[in-house]
VOGU-3710 file (C-alpha; in Angstrom, 3 decimals, decimal comma):
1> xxxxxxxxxx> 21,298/-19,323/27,826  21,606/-17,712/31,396  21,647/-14,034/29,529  17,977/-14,926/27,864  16,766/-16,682/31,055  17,461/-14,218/33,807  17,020/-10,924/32,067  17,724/-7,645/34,278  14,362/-5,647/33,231  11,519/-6,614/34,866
11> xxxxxxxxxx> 8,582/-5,496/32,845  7,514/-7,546/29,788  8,210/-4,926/27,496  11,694/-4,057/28,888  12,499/-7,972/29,440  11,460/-8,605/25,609  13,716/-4,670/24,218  16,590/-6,904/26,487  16,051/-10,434/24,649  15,732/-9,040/21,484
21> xxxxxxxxxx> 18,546/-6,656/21,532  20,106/-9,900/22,888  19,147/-12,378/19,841  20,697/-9,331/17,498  24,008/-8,765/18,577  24,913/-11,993/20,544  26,179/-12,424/23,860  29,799/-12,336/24,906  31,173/-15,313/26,658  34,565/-16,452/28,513
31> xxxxxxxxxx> 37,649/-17,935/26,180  36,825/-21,890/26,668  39,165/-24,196/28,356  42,812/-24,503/26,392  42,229/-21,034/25,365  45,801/-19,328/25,537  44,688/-16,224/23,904  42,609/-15,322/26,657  39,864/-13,737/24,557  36,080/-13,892/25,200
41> xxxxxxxxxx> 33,927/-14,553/22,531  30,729/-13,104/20,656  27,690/-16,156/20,985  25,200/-15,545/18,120  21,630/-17,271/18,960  20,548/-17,099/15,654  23,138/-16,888/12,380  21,258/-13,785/10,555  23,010/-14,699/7,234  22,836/-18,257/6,641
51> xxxxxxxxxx> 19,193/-19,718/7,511  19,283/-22,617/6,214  22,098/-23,237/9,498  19,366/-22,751/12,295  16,832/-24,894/13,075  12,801/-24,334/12,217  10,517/-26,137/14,540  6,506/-25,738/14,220  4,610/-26,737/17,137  0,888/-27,884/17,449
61> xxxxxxxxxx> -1,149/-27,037/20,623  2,054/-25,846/22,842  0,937/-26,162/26,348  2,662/-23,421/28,747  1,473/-23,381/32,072  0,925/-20,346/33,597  3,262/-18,986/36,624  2,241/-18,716/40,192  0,192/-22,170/41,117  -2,645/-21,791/39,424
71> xxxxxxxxxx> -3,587/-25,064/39,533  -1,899/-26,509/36,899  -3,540/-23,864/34,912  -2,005/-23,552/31,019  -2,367/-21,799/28,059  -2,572/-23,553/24,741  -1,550/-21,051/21,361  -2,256/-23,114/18,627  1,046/-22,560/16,580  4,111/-21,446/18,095
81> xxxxxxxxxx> 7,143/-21,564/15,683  10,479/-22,110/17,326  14,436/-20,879/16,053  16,901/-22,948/17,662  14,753/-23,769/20,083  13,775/-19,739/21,031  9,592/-19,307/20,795  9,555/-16,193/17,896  6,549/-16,861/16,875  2,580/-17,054/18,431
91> xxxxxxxxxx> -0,313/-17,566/16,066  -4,235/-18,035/16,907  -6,489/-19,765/14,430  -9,992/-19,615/14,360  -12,599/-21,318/12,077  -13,439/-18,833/9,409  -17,104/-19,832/9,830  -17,212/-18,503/13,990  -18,703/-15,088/14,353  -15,901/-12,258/14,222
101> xxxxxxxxxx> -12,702/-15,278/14,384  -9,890/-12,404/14,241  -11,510/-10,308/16,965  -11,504/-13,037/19,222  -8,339/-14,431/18,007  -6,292/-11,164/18,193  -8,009/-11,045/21,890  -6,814/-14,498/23,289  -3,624/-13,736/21,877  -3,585/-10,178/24,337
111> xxxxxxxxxx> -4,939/-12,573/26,875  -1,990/-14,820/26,710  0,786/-12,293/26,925  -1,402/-10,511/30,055  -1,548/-7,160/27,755  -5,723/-7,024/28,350  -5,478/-7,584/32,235  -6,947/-4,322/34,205  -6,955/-5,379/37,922  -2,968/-7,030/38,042
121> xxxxxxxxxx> -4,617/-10,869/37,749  -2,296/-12,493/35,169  -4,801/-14,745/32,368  -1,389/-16,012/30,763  2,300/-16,444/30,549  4,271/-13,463/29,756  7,269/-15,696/29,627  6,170/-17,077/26,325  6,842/-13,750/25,097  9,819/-12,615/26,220
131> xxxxxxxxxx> 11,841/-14,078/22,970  8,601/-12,806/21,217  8,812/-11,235/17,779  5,265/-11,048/15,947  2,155/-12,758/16,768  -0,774/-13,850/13,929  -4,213/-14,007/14,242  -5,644/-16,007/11,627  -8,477/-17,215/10,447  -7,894/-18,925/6,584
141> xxxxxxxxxx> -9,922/-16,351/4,583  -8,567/-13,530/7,182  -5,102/-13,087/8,558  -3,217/-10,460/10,416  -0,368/-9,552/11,863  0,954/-7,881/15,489  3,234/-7,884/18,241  2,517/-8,563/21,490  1,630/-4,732/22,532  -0,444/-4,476/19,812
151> xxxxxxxxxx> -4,024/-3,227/20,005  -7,061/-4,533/18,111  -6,501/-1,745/15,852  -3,226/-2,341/14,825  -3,290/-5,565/13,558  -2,880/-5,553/9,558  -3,034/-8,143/6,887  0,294/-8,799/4,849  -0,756/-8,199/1,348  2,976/-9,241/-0,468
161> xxxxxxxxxx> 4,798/-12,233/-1,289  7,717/-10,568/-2,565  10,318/-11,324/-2,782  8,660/-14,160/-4,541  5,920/-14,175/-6,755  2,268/-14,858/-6,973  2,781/-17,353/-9,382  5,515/-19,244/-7,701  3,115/-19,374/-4,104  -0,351/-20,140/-5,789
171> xxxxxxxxxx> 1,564/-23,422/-7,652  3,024/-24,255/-4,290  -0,238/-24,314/-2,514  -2,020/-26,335/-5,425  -3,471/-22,928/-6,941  -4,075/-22,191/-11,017  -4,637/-19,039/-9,964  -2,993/-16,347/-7,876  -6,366/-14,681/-7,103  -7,286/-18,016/-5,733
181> xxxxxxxxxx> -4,946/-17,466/-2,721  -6,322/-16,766/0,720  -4,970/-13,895/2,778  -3,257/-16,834/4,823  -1,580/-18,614/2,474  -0,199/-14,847/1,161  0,953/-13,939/4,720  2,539/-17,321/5,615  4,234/-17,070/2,102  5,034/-13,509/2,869
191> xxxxxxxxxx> 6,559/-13,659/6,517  6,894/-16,962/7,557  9,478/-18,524/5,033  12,584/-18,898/7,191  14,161/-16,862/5,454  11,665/-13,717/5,252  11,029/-14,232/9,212  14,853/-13,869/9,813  14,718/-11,100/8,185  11,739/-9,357/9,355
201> xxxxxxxxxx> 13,343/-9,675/12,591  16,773/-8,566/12,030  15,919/-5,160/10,617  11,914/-5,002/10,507  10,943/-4,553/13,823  11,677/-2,146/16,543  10,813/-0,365/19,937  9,293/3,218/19,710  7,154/5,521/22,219  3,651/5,672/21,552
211> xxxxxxxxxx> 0,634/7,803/23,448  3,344/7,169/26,708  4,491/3,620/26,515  6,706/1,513/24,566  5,259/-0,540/22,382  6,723/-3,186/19,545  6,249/-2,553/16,203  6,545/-4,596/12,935  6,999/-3,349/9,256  3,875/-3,674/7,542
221> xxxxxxxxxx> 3,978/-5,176/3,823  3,979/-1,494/1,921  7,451/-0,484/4,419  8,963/-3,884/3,695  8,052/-4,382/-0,025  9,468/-0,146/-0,719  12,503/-1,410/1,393  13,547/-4,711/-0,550  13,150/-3,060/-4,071  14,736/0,000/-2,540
231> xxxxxxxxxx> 18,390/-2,429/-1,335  17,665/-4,087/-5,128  18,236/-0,578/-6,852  21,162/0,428/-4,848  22,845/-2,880/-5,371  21,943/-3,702/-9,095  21,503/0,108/-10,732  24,294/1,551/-12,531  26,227/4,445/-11,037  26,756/7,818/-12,614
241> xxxxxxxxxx> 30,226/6,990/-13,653  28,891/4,095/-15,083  25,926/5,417/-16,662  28,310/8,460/-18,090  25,231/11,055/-16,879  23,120/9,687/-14,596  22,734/7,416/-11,258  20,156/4,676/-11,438  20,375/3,667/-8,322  18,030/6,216/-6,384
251> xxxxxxxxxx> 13,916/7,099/-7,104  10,902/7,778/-5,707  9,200/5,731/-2,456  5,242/7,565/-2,677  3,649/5,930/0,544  0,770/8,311/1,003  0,602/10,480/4,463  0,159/8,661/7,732  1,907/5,659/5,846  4,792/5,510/8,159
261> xxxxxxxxxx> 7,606/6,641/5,921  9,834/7,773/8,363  9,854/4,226/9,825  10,129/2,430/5,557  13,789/4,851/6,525  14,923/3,437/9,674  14,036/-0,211/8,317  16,056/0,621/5,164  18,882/2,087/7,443  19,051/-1,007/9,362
271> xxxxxxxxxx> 18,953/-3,518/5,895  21,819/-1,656/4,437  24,084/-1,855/7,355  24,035/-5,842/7,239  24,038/-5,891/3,477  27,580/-6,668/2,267  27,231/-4,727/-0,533  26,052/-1,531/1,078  27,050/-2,062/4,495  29,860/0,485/4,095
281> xxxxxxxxxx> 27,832/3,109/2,789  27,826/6,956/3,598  23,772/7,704/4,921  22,838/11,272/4,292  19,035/11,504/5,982  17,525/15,291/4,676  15,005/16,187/7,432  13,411/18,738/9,764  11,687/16,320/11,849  13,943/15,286/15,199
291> xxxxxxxxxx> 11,432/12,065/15,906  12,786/10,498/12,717  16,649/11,417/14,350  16,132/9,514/17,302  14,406/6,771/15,210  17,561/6,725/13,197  19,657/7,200/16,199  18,251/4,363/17,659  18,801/1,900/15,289  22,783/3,299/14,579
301> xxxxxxxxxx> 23,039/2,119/18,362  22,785/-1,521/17,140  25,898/-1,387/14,633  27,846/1,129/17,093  27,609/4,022/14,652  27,985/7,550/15,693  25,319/10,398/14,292  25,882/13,304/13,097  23,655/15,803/13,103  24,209/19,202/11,176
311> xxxxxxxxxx> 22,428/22,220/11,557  25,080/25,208/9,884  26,031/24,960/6,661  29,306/24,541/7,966  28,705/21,485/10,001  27,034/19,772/6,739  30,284/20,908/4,416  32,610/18,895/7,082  30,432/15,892/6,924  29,598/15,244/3,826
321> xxxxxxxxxx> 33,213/15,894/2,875  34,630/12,909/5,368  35,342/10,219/3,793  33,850/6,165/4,382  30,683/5,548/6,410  28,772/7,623/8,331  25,220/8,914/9,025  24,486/12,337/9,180  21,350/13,950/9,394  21,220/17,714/7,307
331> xxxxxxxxxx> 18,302/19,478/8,978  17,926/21,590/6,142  14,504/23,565/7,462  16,992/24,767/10,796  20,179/26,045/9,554  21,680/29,048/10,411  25,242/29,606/9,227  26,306/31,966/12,213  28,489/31,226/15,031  26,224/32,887/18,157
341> xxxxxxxxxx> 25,622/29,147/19,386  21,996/29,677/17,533  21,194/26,341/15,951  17,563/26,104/16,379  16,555/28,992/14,045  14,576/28,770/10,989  15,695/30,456/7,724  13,823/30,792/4,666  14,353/28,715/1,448  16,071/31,587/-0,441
351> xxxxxxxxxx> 18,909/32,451/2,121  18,928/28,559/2,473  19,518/28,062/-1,031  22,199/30,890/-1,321  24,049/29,423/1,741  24,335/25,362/0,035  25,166/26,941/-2,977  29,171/27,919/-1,298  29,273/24,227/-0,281  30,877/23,029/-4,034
361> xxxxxxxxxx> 31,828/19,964/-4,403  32,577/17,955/-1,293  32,945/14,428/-2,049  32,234/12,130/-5,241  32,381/8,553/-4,098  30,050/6,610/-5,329  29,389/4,999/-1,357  26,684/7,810/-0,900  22,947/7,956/-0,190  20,846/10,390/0,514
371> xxxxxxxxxx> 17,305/10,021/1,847  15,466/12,813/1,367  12,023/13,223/3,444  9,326/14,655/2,202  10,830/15,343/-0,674  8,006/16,984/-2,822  9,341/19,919/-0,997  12,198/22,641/-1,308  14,130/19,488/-2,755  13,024/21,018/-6,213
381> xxxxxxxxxx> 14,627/24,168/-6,425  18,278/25,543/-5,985  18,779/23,074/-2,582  18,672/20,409/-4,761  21,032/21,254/-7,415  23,628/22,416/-4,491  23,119/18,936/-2,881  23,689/17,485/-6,201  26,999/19,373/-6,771  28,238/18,980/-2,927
391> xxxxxxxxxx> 27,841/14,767/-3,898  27,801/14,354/-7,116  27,877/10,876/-7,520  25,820/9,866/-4,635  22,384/7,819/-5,091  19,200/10,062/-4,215  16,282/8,314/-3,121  13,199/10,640/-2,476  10,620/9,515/0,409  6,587/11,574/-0,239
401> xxxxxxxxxx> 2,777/11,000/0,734  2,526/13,726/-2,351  5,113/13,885/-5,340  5,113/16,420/-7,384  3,818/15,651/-11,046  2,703/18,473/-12,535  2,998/22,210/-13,077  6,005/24,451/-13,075  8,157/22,975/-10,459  9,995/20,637/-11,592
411> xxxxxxxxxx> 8,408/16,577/-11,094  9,421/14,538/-8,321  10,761/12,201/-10,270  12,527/13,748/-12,423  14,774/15,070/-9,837  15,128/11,458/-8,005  14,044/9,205/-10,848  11,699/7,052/-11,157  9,318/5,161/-8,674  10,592/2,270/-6,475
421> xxxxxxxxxx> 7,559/1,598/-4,938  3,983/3,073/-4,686  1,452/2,887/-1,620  -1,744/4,942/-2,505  -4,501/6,530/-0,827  -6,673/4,540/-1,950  -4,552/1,079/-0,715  -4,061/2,755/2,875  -8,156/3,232/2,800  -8,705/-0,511/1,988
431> xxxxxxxxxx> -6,154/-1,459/4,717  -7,883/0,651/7,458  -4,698/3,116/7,699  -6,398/5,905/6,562  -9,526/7,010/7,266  -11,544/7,717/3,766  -11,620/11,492/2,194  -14,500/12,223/0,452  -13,829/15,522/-2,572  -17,015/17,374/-3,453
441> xxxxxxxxxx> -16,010/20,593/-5,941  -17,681/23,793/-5,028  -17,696/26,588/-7,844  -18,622/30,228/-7,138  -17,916/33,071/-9,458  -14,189/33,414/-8,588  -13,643/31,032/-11,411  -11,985/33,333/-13,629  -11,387/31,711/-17,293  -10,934/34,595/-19,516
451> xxxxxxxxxx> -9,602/38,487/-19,140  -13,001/39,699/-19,414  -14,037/37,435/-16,636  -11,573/39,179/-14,562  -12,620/42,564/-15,470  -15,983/41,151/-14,149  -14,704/39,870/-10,749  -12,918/43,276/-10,142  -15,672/45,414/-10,915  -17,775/43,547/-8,203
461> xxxxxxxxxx> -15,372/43,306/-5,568  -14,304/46,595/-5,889  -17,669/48,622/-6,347  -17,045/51,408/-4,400  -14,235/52,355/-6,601  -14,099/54,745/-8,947  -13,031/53,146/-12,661  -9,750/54,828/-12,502  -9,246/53,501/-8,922  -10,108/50,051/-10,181
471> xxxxxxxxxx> -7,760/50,341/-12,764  -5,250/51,108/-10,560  -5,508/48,465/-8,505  -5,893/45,570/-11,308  -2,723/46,750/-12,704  -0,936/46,672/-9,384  -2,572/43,286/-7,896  -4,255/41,802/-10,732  -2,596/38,402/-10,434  -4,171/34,936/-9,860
481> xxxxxxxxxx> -3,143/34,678/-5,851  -3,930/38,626/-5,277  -7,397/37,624/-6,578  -7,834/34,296/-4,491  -6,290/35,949/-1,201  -9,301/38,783/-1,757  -11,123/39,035/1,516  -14,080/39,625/-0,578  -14,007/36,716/-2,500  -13,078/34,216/0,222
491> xxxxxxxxxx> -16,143/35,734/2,373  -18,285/35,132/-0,461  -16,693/31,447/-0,996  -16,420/30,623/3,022  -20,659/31,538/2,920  -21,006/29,112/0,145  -18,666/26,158/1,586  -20,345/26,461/4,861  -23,984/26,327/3,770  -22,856/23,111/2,043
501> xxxxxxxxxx> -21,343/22,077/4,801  -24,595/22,272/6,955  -26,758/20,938/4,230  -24,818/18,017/3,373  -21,701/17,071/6,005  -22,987/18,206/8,905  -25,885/15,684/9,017  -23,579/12,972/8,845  -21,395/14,456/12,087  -18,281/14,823/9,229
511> xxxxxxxxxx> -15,371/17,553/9,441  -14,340/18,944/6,619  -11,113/20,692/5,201  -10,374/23,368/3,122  -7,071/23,894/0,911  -6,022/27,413/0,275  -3,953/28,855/-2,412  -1,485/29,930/0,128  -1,191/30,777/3,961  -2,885/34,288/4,510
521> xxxxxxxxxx> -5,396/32,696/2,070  -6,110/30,169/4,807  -5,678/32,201/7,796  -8,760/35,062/5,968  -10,643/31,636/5,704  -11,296/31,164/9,095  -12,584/34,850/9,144  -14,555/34,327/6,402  -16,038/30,560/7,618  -16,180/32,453/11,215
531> xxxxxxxxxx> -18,416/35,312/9,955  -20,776/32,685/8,080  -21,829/30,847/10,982  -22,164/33,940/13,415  -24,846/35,153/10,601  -26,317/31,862/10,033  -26,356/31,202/13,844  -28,597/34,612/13,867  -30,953/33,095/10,990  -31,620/30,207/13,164
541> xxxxxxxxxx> -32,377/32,566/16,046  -34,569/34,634/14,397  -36,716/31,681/12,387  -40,244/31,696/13,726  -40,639/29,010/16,661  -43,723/27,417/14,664  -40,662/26,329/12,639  -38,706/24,999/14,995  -40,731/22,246/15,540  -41,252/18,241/14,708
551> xxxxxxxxxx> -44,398/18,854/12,511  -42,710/21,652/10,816  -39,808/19,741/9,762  -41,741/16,621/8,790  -43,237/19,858/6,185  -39,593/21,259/4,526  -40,171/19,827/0,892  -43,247/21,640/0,544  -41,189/25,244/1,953  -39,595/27,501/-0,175
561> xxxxxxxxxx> -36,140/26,684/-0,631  -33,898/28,718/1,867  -36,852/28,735/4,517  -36,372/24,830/4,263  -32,427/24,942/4,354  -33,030/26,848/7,814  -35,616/24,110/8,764  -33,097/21,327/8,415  -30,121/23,417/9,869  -32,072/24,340/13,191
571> xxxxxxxxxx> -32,005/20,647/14,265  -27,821/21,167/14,781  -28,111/24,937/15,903  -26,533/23,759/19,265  -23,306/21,728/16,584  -23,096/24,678/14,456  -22,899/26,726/17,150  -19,504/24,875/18,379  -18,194/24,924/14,973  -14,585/26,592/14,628
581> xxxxxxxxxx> -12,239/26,510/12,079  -8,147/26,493/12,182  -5,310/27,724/9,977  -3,023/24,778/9,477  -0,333/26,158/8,130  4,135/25,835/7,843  6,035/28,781/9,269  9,206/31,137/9,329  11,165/32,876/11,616  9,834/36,187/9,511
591> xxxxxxxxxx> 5,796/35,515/9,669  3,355/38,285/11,115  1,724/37,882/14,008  -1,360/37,079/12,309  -0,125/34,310/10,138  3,187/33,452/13,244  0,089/32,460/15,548  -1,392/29,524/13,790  2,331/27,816/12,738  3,112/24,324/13,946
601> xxxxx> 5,576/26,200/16,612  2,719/28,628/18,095  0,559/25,413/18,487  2,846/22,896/20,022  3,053/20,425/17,538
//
């Protein structure tokens, strides 16, 4: 008990990273009296695997009074729930008929743990929350969940019940229906059984860095549904051996962007290393991004695993081909196969693919999964079948915001199999994740259905040819990407996107993005979008200044058309003046300078 009283951090954060690494792993103690062996011994404050062992204890109205003398001063949290006697829990409950109850729920919870203090004056007890796991704000209709450094913002309701089932929870809260249940009685079902709260802790929450601090994060339900059908496949699907062709055990996880997918990994990491079943599993994480390696790292620290990290082919082929568990992370976008000391190169997907494919087979134990992220990628061509040869037995389970499911590359799922879970676009907008996209199509004349279209297209983008000349060069560059990269054509698209823009988005104080058919598509788009507003910025300058004016506006539907486009547009000549427009696009060590300079690399992030 003296380990979780008298922590060595002093900061609430720190003390709680200490607790909690402390309620995790245990706490080694002295041999006891009679002893003869000598040996200390491992204390567990909480046994992970049996919880029907610890005890659950709910308390109403817990009264904590807060430090310093402040007059007998307390804080009451309405529900605090209690393991073996360790406060894990802090929930807030408001009437659902008060104005805005999880606003001002979600803020007395802050106030309690001192996270909305500004001038050092403590409003609560931060030693409430140094055993401190999630906290719930709550009001019947409305619940959501946090930790203690969460903002407003990132509270989120827990939308699953898995892994029970509507059904069972709406008959144990006296429901016919399962649409009947409130978004309480789903999150209490959801989280709160002792069971699911055990296990939320264990391997659902963790520290991370965020816009300079540390904060505390907890799985939301998409991460923690994807990871329990995930450990269900792996332990119940039938092996390629077993199968006689394929392994059922892997699939797809589509969580769309922004979704947290790299953290549905680490959680899954950190499930499978308790799991008997799976505990003494080869990892294989296939990644570019270093933030998800010292996720991953972070998390081996708990089970004292070592990384490995490979970024030559070389490195990977001595990995892969050890026997028993390990993790190792394959950087595929960074290897170089040379033995200058480079490592941190690029390399293109070709000389990539030609590299893997010397790697053979390297081990065929069917104690293998790989993770593959973002793997709508180059998983689809040659690196996958190499990977697939180097461990042929091993489960694959594919992690995208954007699968693959059409056109000539081969589908996402097919390579992986099929889906283990789904988390749309459209969910993440109803959950406040994402941030709503509207799509408006645009059509201009480089909409070229037939050959005779084509013909069409050519003959006006190339009218200062001569036939023959225009011959020539349709025979040479006549294909569907030589037409859509034509400066021509995307200066003649960029005018019409942009006069949309300021027509319809503008108004509204929207951005707006633009996909290209490839990267010096997007790159002649900003020249294009660039050279549209510098003309239309010249427009506005020249229009007469009886139009500029209140009374003329109030006139527009009565002007002809473009005269009343201007009209409207001059009221944001000083926003469309600031307009600019940047090339987002992937890189290689190979690019121009005109494409190198608007890579993730050139821009610092």
């Amino acid at each position: 008990m003296a380990a979780l009283r008298r922590p060595r951090a002093t900061s609430l954060v720190e003390i709680n990273r200490e607790v909690t690494d402390l309620l995790l792993t245990g706490t080694h103690v002295d041999a006891p009296d009679g002893d003869d062996s000598q040996r200390g011994r491992r204390v567990d404050y909480i046994d992970w695997d049996h919880p029907e062992r610890n005890d659950f204890v709910v308390m109403n109205q817990f009264r904590v009074e807060l430090p310093g003398g402040q007059g007998h001063r307390a804080i009451r949290p309405d529900v605090v729930l209690f393991v073996n006697g360790l406060p894990l829990v802090v929930i807030e409950a408001k009437a659902p008929h008060t104005v805005d109850p999880i606003a001002h729920a979600i803020d007395q919870l802050r106030r309690y743990a001192n996270q909305r203090t500004q001038g050092g004056i403590p409003e609560g007890s931060e030693r409430l929350f140094h055993t401190n796991q999630v906290v719930i704000a709550t009001s019947f209709d409305d619940a959501r969940v946090g930790t203690f450094t969460s903002g407003p913002e990132h509270f989120a309701e827990w939308k699953t019940v898995e892994p029970g089932t509507p059904q069972q929870v709406a008959s144990e809260c006296g429901r016919a229906d399962p649409a009947e249940l409130s978004k309480q009685e789903v999150l209490v079902a959801g989280m709160l059984r002792p069971a699911h709260l055990l296990d939320l802790i264990r391997h659902f929450t963790l520290f991370m860095e965020a816009n300079g601090r540390v904060v505390k994060v907890v799985a939301r339900y998409q991460q923690y549904r994807a990871v329990r059908r995930a450990v269900t496949r792996l332990v119940n699907g039938k092996t390629r051996p077993e199968d006689g062709e394929h392994d059922h055990r892997g699939g797809v996880i589509w969580h769309t962007q922004g979704s947290g997918k790299s953290l549905t990994m680490v959680f899954l990491v950190r499930v499978m290393r308790t799991h008997p079943e799976l505990t003494s599993f080869k990892v294989v994480v296939v990644t570019d991004r270093t933030q998800l390696q010292r996720q991953l790292s972070g998390t081996a620290e708990l089970t004292d695993e070592t990384v490995h990290v490979a970024r030559k082919v070389k490195k990977v082929r001595e990995y892969l081909a050890r026997p028993g568990k390990d993790l190792v992370f394959a950087m595929i976008q960074k290897y170089r196969d040379t033995d200058d000391g480079d490592d941190t190169g690029g390399t293109t997907e070709s000389e990539l693919a030609k590299a893997m494919k010397t790697l053979g087979e390297l081990n065929a134990d069917t104690r293998i999964v790989v993770l593959v992220d973002e793997a709508h990628r180059s998983q689809s061509s040659a690196l996958h079948a190499s990977l697939r040869e180097a461990l042929p037995n091993a489960a694959l389970i594919g992690f995208t915001g954007t699968p693959i499911i059409m056109g000539k590359r081969k589908q996402t799922t097919t390579i992986f199999g099929v889906y283990i879970d789904k988390y749309t676009i459209k969910e993440s907008e109803e959950d406040g994740a994402t941030v709503p996209i509207l799509y408006e199509g645009r059509t201009t004349k480089a909409a070229v259905r037939d050959g005779s279209g084509l013909d069409e297209l050519f003959e006006d983008m190339f009218e200062e040819q001569t036939p023959e000349q225009r011959k020539q060069i349709q025979q040479r560059w006549g294909t569907k990407n030589n037409v859509l990269e034509a400066p021509k054509l995307i200066d003649r698209k960029a005018r019409d996107m942009l006069r949309h823009y300021v027509d319809v988005v503008l108004p509204n104080r929207f951005k707006a993005q633009v996909v290209a058919v490839s990267r010096e598509a997007a790159v002649r788009y900003r020249i294009g979008l660039r050279h549209a507003r510098d003309d239309l910025l010249a427009e506005l300058d020249a229009l007469d200044a009886a139009l500029r004016t209140t009374e003329a506006f109030d006139r527009v539907d009565s002007m002809p058309a473009h005269q009343a486009r201007l009209v409207r547009a001059y009221r944001h000549r000083w926003l469309i003046a600031r307009l600019d427009f940047a090339p987002v696009i992937s890189g290689t060590h190979n690019d121009k300078t005109h494409l190198a300079e608007w890579t993730s690399d050139a821009c610092g992030r």
